[in-house]
C-alpha positions, 0 to 999 in steps of 0.5 A: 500500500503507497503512502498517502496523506490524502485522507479518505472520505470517511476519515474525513467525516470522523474528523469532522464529527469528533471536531463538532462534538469537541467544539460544541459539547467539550470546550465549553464545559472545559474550564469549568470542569477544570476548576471544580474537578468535575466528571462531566458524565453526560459529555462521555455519555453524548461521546458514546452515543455519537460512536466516539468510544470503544474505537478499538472494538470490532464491528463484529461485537457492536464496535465500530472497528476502526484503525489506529490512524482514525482512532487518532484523528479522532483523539486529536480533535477531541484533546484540542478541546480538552485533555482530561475529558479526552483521557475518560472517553479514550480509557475504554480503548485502553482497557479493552484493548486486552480483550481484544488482544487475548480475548476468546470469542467467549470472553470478547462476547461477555464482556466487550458486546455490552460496551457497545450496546450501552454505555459503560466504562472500563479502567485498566489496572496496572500501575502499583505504589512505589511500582510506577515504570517497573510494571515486572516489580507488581505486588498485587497477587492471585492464588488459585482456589479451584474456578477461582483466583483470590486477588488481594493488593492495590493499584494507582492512578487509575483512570475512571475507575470509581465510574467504571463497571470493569477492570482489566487487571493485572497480577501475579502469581508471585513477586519473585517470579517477576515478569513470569508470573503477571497474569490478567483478568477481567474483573466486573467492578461488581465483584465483593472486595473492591474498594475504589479511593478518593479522586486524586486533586491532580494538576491537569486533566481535572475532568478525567477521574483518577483514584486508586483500588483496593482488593481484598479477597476478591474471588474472580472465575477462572474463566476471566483469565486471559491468555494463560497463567504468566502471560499478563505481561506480554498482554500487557506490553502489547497493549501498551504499543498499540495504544501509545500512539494514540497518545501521541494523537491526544498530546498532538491536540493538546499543542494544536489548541496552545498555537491556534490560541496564541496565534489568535491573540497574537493579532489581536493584542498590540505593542507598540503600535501593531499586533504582535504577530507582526513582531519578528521575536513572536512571528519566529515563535509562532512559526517554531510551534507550528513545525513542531505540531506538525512533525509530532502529527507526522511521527503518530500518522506513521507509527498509526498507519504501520500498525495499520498494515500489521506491522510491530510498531514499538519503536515508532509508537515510543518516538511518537508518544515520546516527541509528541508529548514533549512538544506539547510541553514545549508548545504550551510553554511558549503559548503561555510567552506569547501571552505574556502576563495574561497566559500566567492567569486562569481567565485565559486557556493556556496555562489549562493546556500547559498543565495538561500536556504535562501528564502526556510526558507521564502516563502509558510509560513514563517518557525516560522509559520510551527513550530506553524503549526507543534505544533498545528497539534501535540497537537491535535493527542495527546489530 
């Protein structure tokens, strides 16, 4: 298949769609939603209902089965609206993608069909205290009771999960065993034992809700294991290489918001006598944002369109998180200059996106851990 950057009709009406619903529904509850910390429920709900979650899911099981590329596209438009509301409504990708990687035609039917015929969210649980990046160091265990496993321990900064109705969780079968020993389960939110936290009071992405979960003595049927006993980490590492790219599509947003709206303010405030677009130190500025956004789309559509054609994407997918999200920082900052005193203060939208670009540079694997993945995939191509 050429390469071809001309989007199809059909990526186009996806665009377009995500852009309506985040121009009109998403930005503007933004703010608002940012200063209380708000979960504004009913925008995820009109999300689902318009086809804007569950991406990833097969049309088979009532999904849209859309490709990686698209599921970008529309994550864009939806993060130049708002990162956080962006963050709940792209979660489900992430937690299901599990199922859809080693999910039998049971267990997909069980538990991703009644995502699509009604809304529900899931959260993926896989981030301990104190464990962070080193996902083989997990302390949360299974023990095997007959049809049974017992899972007992905790997990941290879990995206939606005092809302969610599902978890796909990972644990292992013994510390020591590391790697070896993680395995995954399907777990409904339903199940005796589980206790959500509180709301962390995050920096950014306010809009998203975030809290850890506890396990104690939660039995789950053997028949919600995926894959078999130890190959939760691979399931794990799979799904993180497909949903990395993505994002890179919701960082990439984040920056196109901070340059329309410094490019917006800069022809309309004044010094001097002229706009300050018109200065050269502002016009250069605005013309370095507006390279960096536009390679760090670059980087997502390639890394999107090889997985699209099936191919292993752990380099591309790291470079395209890695550069994407530590351009919106850079971008964000400098929108914040262009503004001058005004973008140092909450009446004004930047200082929100600086403040959510800041968690893109984090989350899904820590940007120090995608230049160690970028290195390693790296040096073996050319050993």
């Amino acid at each position: 298949m050429p390469i071809d950057f001309e989007l199809s009709a059909e990526q186009k009406e996806l665009q377009e769609l995500a852009r309506r619903f985040a121009r009109d529904v998403m930005a503007p509850r933004a703010a608002a939603a940012d200063r209380s910390g708000e979960f504004p429920e009913d925008v995820y709900r009109e999300a689902w209902k318009l086809g804007l979650m569950n991406l990833n899911v097969a049309t088979e099981y009532g999904g849209s089965g859309l490709g990686e590329l698209d599921q970008c596209l529309i994550t864009e438009e939806l993060a130049a609206a708002c990162g956080g509301m962006t963050t709940s409504i792209s979660a489900n990708c992430l937690a299901l993608q599990p199922i859809n990687i080693a999910g039998t035609s049971d267990q997909k039917e069980r538990f991703l069909k009644p995502f699509c015929s009604d809304y529900h969210l899931a959260s993926f649980a896989l981030t301990e205290p104190g464990g962070g990046s080193d996902v083989a160091g997990m302390k949360t265990t299974i023990r095997r009771e007959g049809d049974e496993y017992v899972v007992n321990g905790e997990k941290v900064f879990i995206t939606n999960a005092p809302h969610a109705s599902l978890y796909t969780l990972f644990a292992t079968l013994d510390p020591a065993l590391r790697h070896k020993g993680v395995t995954a389960l399907v777990v409904p939110r339903n199940t005796p034992g589980i206790t959500p936290g509180k709301d962390e009071d995050k920096m950014g992405h306010r809009a998203s809700s975030t809290s850890s979960l506890t396990f104690e003595n939660v039995r789950v049927p053997v028949a919600n294991r995926l894959g078999a006993e130890g190959e939760g980490f691979k399931i794990a590492m799979n799904t993180l290489d497909s949903t990395r790219t993505p994002i890179g599509a919701l960082a990439t947003g984040i920056a196109r918001a901070a340059l329309d709206h410094a490019a917006k303010y800069s022809l309309q405030r004044t010094s001097f006598g002229k706009p300050i677009a018109e200065h050269q130190a502002i016009a250069i500025k605005l013309a370095d944002m507006a390279q960096k956004v536009d390679a760090a789309r670059l980087l997502v559509w390639r890394s999107a369109w090889l997985a699209d054609q099936g191919k292993p994407v752990p380099l591309e997918s790291s470079i395209a998180k890695c550069f994407a999200s530590d351009i919106a920082m850079e971008v964000c900052n400098e929108a914040i200059q262009v503004f001058g005193g005004y973008g140092y203060m909450r009446e004004y939208p930047v200082e929100k996106l600086l403040r959510d670009a800041k968690l893109t540079q984090i989350y899904e694997g820590s940007n120090e851990i995608q230049r160690l993945v970028i290195a390693k995939e790296l040096l073996k191509r050319v050993a």
